[in-house]
N, C-alpha and C positions, 0 to 999 in steps of 0.2 A: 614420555615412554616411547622407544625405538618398537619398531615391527618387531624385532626380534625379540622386546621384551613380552610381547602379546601374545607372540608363541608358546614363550616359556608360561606365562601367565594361564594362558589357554590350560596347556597340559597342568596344571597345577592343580586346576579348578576341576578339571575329568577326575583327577584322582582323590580330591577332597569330595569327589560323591561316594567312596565307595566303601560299605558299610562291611565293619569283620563280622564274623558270626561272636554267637556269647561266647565261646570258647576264649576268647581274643579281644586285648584290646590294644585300639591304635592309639598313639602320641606322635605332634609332629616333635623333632629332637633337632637339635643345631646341625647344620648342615656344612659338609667338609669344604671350605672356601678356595681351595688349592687346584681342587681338579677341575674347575670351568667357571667360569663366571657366574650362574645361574646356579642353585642346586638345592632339591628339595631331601629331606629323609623323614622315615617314616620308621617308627619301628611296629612290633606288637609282640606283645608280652601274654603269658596265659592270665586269663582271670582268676580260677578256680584255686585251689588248694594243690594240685598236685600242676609241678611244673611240667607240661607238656611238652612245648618248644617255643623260642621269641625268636624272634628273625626283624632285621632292617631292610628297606628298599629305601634306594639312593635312585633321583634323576639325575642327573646330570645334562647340563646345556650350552653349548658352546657357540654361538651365531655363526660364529666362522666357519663350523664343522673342524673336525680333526681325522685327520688323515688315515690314524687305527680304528676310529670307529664306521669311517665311511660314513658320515650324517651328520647331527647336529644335537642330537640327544643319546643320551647315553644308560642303558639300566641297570642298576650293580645291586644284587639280592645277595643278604647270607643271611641263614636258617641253621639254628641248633637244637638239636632234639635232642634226647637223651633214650638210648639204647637201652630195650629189653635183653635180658639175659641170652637168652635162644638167637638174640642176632650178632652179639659181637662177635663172633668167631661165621659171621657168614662169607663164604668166598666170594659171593656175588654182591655183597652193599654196596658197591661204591656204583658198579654199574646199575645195581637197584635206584639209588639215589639221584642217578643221571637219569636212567628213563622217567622219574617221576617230575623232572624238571620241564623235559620236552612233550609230556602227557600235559603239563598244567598252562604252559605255552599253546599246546594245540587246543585242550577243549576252551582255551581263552581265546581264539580266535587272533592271535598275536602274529602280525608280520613282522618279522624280524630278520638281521643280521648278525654276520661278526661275533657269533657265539660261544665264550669261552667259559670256562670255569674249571674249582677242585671238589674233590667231592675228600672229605678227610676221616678217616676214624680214628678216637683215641677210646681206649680202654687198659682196665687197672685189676688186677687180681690180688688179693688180699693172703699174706702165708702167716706161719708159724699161730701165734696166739689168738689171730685175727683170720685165721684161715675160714674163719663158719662162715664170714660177710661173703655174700653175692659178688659175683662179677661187678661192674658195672663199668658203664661207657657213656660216649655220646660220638653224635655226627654232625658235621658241619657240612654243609654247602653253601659254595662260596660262585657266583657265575655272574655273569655282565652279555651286554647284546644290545643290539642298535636298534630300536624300533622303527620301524619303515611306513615310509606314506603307501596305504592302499588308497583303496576309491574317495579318501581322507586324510588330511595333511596327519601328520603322525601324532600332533596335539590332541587332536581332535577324536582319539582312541587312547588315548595313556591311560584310560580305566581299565581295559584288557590287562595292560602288563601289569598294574597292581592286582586287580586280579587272578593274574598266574603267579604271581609270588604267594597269594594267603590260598591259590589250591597245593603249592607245593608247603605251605606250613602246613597244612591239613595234612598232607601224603607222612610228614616228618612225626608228626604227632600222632598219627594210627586212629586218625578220624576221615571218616568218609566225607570225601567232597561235598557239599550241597547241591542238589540240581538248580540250574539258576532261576527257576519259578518259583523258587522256594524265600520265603521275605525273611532277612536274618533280625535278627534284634536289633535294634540300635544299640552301638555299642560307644561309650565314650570317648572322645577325644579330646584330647587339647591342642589347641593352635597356637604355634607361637607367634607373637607379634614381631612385624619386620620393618 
């Protein structure tokens, strides 16, 4: 095993401590082979009866670094919720959905770069015979960022950036964040073998 794979190893192992709430449960899921060498994904799905929102988080790892991400690791989150009535016609959701990204980055204590993403609505109104059905929609947020070494090589924190991706599934799903003194349930996981 190369340095480089120690690193990615390192970051793996930060992120397999981090527990969902019951809300939520995590699976690790085959990982996209195309975009770097190294690459972990994660997803989580609601538990419950009513779909809330599932969202994946992708590391990506390249030893080389690459030139758009500026670094060597790479985080690519998407999050789909499904819209309340009273919001799909909001003018402000997308910029909503963006500030809830960089709120779930900052109370996670995340250094980061190179921050990009979309924020998308679709919604659907029902006429003629079917006109009594409710609106209904959903949102997706889609964003990627470079995590950066602070007073720690950037492996050595990759539980922050999972955990700013299940505060921004919290934000999508109309569940208040946890304060982080607060112990979640253990929630299930499966690990694939590699």
């Amino acid at each position: 095993m190369t340095a480089h794979d120690h690193a990615f190893e390192a970051a793996v192992a930060r992120i397999r401590t981090v527990i969902a709430r019951p809300e939520f449960q995590l699976d690790e899921a085959p990982s996209p082979s195309r975009l770097a060498p190294f690459a972990l994904a994660i997803t989580a799905e609601s538990t419950g009866e009513e779909d809330l929102a599932s969202g994946r988080f992708v590391l990506l790892h390249d030893p080389d670094g690459v030139d758009e991400w500026e670094g060597t690791f790479r985080a690519v989150v998407f999050v789909r919720a499904y819209l309340e009535a009273d919001l799909i016609d909001d003018p402000l959701l997308h910029e909503v959905g963006w500030s809830w990204l960089i709120e779930s980055l900052a109370a996670s204590s995340c250094t980061y770069g190179q921050l990009g993403g979309t924020i998308t609505r679709n919604s659907g109104r029902s006429f003629g015979t079917m006109s009594d059905r409710p609106s209904d929609g959903f949102l997706e947020i889609r964003a990627s960022w470079t995590p950066l070494d602070g007073a720690e090589p950037a492996a050595e924190h990759m539980d922050r950036h999972t955990h700013a991706w299940l505060r921004l599934l919290d934000h999508a799903a109309g569940l208040q964040p946890l304060p982080d003194n607060v112990p979640h349930m253990l929630s299930s996981r499966s690990r694939a073998t590699h």
